[in-house]
C-alpha positions as a Markdown table, in Angstrom:
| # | Residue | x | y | z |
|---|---|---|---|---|
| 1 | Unk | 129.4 | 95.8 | 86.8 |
| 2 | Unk | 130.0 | 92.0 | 85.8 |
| 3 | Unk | 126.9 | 89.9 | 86.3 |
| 4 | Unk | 128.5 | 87.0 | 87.9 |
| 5 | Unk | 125.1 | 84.5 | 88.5 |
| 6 | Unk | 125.6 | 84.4 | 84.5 |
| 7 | Unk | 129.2 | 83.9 | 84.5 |
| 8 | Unk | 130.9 | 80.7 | 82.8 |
| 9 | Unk | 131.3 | 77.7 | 85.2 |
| 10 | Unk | 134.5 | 77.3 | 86.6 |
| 11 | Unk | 134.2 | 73.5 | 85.2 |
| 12 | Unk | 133.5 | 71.5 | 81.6 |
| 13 | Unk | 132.8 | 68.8 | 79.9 |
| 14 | Unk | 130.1 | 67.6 | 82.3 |
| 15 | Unk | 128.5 | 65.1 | 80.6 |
| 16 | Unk | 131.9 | 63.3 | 80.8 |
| 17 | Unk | 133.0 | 63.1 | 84.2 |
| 18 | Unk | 131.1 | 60.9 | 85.5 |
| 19 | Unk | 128.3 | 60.7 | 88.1 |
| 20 | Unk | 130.7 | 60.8 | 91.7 |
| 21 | Unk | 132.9 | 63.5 | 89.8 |
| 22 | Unk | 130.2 | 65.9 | 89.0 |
| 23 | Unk | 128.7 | 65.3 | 92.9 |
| 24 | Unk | 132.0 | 66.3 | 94.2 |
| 25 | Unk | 131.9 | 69.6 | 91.8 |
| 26 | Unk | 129.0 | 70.4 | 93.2 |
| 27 | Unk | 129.4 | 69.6 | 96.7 |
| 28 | Unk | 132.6 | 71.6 | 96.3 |
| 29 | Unk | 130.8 | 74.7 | 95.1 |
| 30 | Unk | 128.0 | 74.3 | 97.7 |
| 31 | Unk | 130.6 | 74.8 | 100.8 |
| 32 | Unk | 131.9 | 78.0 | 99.8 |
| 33 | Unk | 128.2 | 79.0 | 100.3 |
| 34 | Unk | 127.9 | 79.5 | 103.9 |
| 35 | Unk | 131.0 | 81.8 | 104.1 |
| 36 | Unk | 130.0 | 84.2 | 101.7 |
| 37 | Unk | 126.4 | 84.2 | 103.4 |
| 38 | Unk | 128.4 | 84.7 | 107.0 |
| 39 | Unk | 130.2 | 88.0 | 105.5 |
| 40 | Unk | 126.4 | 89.7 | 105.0 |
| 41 | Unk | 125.4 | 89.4 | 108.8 |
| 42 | Unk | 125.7 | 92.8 | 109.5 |
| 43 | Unk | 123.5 | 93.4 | 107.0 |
| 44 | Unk | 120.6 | 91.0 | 108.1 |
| 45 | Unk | 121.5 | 92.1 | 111.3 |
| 46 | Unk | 120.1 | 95.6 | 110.5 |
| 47 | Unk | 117.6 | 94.8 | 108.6 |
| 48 | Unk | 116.2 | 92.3 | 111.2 |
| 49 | Unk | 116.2 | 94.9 | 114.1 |
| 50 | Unk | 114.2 | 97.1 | 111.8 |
| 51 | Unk | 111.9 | 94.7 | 110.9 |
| 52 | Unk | 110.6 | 93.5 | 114.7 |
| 53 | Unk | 109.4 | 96.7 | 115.7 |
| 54 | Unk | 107.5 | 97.5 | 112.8 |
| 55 | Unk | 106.0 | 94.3 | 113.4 |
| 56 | Unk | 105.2 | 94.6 | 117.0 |
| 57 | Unk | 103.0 | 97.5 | 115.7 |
| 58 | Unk | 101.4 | 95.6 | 113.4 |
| 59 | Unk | 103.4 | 95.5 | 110.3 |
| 60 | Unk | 103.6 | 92.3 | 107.7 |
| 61 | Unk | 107.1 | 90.8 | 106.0 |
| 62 | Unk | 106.6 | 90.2 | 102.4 |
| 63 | Unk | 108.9 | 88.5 | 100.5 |
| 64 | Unk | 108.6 | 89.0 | 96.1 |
| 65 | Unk | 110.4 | 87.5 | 93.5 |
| 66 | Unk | 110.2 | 85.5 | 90.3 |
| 67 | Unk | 111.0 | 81.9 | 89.3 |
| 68 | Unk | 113.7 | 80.1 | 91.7 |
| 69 | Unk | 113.6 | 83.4 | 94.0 |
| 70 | Unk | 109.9 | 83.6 | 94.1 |
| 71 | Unk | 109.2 | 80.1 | 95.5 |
| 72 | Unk | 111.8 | 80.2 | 98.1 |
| 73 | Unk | 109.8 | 83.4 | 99.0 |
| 74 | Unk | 106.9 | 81.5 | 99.4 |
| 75 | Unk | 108.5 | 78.7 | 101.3 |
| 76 | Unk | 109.7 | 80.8 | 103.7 |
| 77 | Unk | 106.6 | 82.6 | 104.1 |
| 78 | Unk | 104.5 | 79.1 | 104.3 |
| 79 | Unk | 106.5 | 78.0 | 107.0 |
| 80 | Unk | 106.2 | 80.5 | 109.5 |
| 81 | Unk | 102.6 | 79.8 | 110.3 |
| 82 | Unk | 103.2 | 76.3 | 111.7 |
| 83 | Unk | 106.6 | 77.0 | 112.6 |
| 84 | Unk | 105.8 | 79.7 | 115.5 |
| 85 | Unk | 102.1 | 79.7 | 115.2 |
| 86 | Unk | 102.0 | 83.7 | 113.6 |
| 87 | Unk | 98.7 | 84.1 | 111.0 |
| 88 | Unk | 99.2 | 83.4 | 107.7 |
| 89 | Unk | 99.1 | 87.3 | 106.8 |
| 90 | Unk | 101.8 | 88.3 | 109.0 |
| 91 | Unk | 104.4 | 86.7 | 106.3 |
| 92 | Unk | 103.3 | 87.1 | 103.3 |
| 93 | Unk | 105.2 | 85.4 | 99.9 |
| 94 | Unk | 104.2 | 87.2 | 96.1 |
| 95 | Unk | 105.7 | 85.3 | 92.8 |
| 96 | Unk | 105.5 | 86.6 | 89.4 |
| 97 | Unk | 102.8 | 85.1 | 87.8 |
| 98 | Unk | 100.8 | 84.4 | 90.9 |
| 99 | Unk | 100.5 | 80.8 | 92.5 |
| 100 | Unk | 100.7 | 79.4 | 89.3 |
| 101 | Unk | 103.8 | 80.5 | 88.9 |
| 102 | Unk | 104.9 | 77.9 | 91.5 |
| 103 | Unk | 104.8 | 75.2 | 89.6 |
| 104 | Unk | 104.8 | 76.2 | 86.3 |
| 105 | Unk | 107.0 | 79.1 | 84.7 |
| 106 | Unk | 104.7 | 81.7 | 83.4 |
| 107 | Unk | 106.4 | 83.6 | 80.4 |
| 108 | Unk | 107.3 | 86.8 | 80.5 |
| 109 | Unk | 106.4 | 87.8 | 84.3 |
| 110 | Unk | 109.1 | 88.4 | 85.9 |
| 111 | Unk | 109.7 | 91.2 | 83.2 |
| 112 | Unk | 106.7 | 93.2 | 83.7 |
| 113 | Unk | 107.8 | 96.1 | 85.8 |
| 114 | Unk | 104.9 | 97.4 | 86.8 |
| 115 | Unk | 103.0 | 94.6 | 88.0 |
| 116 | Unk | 105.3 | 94.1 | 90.7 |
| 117 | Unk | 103.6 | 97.6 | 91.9 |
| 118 | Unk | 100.2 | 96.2 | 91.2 |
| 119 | Unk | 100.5 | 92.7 | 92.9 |
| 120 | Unk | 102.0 | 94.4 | 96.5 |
| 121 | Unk | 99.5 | 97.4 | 95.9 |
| 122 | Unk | 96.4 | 94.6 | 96.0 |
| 123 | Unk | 97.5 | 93.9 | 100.1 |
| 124 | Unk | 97.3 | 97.3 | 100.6 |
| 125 | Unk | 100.4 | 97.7 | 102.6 |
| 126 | Unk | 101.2 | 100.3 | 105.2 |
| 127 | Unk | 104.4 | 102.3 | 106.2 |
| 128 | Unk | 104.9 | 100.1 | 108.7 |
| 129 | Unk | 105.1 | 97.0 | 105.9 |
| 130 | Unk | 108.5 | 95.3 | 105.4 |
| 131 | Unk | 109.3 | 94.4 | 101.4 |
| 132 | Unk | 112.2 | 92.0 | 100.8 |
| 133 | Unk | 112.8 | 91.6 | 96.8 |
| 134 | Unk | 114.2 | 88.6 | 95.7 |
| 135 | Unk | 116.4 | 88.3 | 92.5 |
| 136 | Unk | 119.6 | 86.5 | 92.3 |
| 137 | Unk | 120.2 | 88.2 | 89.2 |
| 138 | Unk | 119.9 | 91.6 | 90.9 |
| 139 | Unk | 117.9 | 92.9 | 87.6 |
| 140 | Unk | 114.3 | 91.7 | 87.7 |
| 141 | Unk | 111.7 | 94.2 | 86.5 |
| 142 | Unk | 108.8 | 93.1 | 88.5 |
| 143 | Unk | 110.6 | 93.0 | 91.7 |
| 144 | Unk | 112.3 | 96.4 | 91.0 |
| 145 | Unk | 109.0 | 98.0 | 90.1 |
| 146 | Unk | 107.9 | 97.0 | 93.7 |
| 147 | Unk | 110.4 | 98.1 | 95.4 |
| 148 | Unk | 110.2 | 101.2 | 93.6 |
| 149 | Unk | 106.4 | 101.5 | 94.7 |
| 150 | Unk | 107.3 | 100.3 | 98.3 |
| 151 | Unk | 110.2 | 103.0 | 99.0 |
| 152 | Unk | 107.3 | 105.2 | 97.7 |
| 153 | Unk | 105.0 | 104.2 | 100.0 |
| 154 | Unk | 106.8 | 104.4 | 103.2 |
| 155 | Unk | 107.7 | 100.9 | 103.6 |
| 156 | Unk | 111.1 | 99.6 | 104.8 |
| 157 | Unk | 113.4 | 97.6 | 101.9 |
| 158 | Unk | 115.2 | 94.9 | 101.7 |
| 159 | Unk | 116.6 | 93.2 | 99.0 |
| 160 | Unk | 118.6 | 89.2 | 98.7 |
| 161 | Unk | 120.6 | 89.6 | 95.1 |
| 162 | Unk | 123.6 | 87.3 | 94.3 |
| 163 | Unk | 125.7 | 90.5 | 92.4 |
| 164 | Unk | 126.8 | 93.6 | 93.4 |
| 165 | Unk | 126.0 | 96.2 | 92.2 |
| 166 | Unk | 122.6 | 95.2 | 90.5 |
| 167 | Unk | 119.8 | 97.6 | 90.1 |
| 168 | Unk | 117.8 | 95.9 | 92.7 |
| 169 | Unk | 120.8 | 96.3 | 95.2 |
| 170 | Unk | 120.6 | 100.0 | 94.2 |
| 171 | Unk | 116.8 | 100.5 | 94.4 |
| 172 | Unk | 116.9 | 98.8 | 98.3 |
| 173 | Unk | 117.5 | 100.8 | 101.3 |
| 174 | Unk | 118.9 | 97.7 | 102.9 |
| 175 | Unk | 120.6 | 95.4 | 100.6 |
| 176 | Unk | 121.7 | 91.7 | 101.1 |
| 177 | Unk | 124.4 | 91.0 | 98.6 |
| 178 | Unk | 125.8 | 87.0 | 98.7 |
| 179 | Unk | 128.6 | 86.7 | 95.5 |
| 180 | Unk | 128.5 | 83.5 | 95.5 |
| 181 | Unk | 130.3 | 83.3 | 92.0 |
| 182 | Unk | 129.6 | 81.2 | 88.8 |
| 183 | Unk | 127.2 | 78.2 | 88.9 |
| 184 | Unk | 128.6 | 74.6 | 88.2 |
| 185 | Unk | 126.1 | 74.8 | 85.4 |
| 186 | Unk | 126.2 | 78.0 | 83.9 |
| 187 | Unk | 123.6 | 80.7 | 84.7 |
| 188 | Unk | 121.3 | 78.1 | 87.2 |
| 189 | Unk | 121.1 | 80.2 | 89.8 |
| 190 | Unk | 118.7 | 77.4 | 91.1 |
| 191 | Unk | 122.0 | 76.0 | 92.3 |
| 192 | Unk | 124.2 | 78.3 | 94.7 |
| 193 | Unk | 122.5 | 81.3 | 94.2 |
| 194 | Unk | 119.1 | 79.5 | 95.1 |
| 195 | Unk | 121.3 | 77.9 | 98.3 |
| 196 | Unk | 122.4 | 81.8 | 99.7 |
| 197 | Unk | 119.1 | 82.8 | 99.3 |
| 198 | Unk | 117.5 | 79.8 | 101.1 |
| 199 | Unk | 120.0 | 80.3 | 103.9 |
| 200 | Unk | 119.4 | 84.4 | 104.2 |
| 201 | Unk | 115.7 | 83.8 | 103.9 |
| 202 | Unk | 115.8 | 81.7 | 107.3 |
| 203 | Unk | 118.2 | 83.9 | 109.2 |
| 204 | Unk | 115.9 | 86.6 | 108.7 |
| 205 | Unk | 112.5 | 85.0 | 109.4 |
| 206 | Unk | 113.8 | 82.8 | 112.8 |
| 207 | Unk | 115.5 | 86.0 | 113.9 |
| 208 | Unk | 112.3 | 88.2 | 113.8 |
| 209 | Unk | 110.4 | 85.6 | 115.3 |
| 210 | Unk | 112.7 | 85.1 | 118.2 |
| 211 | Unk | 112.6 | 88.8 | 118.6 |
| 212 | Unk | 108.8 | 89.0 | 118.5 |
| 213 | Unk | 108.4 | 86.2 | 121.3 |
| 214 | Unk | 107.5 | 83.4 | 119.1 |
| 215 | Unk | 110.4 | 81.2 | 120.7 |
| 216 | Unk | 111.2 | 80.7 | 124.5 |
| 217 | Unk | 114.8 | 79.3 | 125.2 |
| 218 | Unk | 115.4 | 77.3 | 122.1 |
| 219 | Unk | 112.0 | 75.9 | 121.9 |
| 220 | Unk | 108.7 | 76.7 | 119.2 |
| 221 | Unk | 106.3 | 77.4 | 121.8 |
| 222 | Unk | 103.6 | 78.3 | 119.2 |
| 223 | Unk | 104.0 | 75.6 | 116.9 |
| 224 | Unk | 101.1 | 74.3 | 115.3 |
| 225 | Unk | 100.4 | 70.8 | 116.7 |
| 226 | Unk | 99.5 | 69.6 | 113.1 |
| 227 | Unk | 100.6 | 65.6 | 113.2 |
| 228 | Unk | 101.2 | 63.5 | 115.6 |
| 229 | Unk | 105.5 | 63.8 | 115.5 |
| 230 | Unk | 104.7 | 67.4 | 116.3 |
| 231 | Unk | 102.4 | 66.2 | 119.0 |
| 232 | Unk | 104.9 | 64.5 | 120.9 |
| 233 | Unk | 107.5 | 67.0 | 120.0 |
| 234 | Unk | 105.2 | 69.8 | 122.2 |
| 235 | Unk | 104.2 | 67.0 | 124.4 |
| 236 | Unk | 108.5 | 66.7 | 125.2 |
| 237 | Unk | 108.3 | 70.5 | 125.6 |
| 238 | Unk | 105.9 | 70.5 | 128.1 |
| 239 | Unk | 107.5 | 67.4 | 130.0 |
| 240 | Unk | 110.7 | 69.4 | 130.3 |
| 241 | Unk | 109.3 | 72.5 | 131.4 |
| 242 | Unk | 106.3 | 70.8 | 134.0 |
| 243 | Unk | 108.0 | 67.5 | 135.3 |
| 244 | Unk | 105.1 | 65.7 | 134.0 |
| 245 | Unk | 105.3 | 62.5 | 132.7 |
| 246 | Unk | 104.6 | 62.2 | 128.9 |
| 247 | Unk | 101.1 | 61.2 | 129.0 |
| 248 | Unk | 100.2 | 63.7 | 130.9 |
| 249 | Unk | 102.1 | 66.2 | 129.4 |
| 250 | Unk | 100.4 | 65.0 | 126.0 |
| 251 | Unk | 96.7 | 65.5 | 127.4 |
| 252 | Unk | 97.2 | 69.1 | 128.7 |
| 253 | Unk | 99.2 | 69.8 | 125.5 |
| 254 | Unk | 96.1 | 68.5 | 123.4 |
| 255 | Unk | 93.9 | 70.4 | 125.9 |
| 256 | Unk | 95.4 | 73.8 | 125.6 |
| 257 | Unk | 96.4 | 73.6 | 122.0 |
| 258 | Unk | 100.0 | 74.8 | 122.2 |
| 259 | Unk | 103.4 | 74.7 | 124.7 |
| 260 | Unk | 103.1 | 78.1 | 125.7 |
| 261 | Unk | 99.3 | 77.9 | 126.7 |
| 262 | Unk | 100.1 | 74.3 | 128.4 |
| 263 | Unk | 102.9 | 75.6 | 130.9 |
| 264 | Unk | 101.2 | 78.4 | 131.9 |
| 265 | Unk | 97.8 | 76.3 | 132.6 |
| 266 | Unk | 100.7 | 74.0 | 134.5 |
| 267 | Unk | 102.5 | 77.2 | 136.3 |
| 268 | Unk | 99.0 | 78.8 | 136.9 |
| 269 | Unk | 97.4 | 76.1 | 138.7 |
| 270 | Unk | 101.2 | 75.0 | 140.1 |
């Protein structure tokens, strides 16, 4: 099966075009993205209504990968905690190479097959444990040796690779394949590859936390009130949803510590 996230760029001579040129081959590239991440909705779709009710009975998300597909793991992961106001452990993002690895490229982890097993193993993960590998390549030993040990273990699969047909795509029970086709410069999957992934990564964590409760109407009820634009963000919320002024809707916001426990203070003592 060709390995297109290593395929030859569809353009040259880059170093010659010119600054607004090579922005516009990008740019170009980067809106074919979205459509190609639209046609794997069905996909997400199913994963995501597996995903809730294993949740609801107690069951964590984790997201592993190496390099580029690692950190946007971790991103997504890292941003569910103040996002909807979930513990830290109910998303949970694993790189290669540990937290170093974030910042620095650690040679020669991503090929280690088996401590992909090892590094999920130390959470000590349940059945009822989600595990989404990440690999635009489709080909990564560590994240394939812990899928392999997930699928073992009980857990449900998931997979977010950028060619069909990978061994990674084979290995999940529900794979998330986004073609996105050669990189402007060839092989960064940093690029578009990094962009599909980014994309899928939010579908799926927003929609499981809509479906587990964390958002009322369009609003992040259980945000954490972390600086003072957030502050007056909730304080807003509140306003809406009390007819409070803003000040007032700020100090019972401040005294109750999110939306959600602020209108129901409001509506309880209505």
């Amino acid at each position: 099966m060709e390995n297109t996230t290593e395929s030859s760029s569809r353009y040259n001579d880059l170093e010659k075009v010119g600054t607004e040129t090579l922005l516009r081959y990008i740019n170009q590239e980067d809106k074919t993205v979205p459509q190609i991440v639209e046609g794997c909705i069905p996909e997400m779709a199913q994963l995501v209504d597996l995903i809730i009710p294993r949740m609801k009975n107690g069951g964590r998300l984790f997201y592993m990968g190496a390099g580029t597909s690692g950190r946007l793991g971790i991103v997504d992961a890292s941003e569910c905690p103040p996002t909807f106001g979930v513990p830290h452990d109910w998303v949970v993002g694993i790189i290669a190479g540990g937290d170093d690895a974030i910042r620095f490229p650690v040679e020669g982890a991503e090929d280690n097959f088996d401590q992909g097993a090892i590094d999920l193993l130390s959470y000590t993960p349940t059945s009822e444990d989600t595990l989404i590998g990440i690999a635009a390549s489709g080909r990564t030993p560590y994240v394939i040796g812990a899928l392999k040990k997930a699928r073992e273990m009980g857990m449900l699969t998931g997979s977010i690779t950028c060619n069909a047909g990978s061994a990674l795509t084979i290995e999940a029970e529900f794979p998330i394949v986004a073609v996105v086709g050669p990189e402007v410069v060839t092989g960064s999957t940093r690029m578009k590859s990094g962009t599909a992934q980014k994309l899928i990564l939010n579908m799926i964590s927003t929609s499981v936390m809509v479906g587990l409760g964390r958002v009322v109407g369009n609003k992040m009820v259980d945000m954490q009130l972390t600086n003072q634009k957030l502050v007056h963000r909730g304080s807003k919320m509140v306003a809406e949803q009390t007819g409070l002024d803003i000040e007032a809707s700020k100090e019972l916001l401040l005294q109750q510590g999110s939306v959600r426990k602020a209108i129901q203070a409001f509506q309880n003592h209505a």
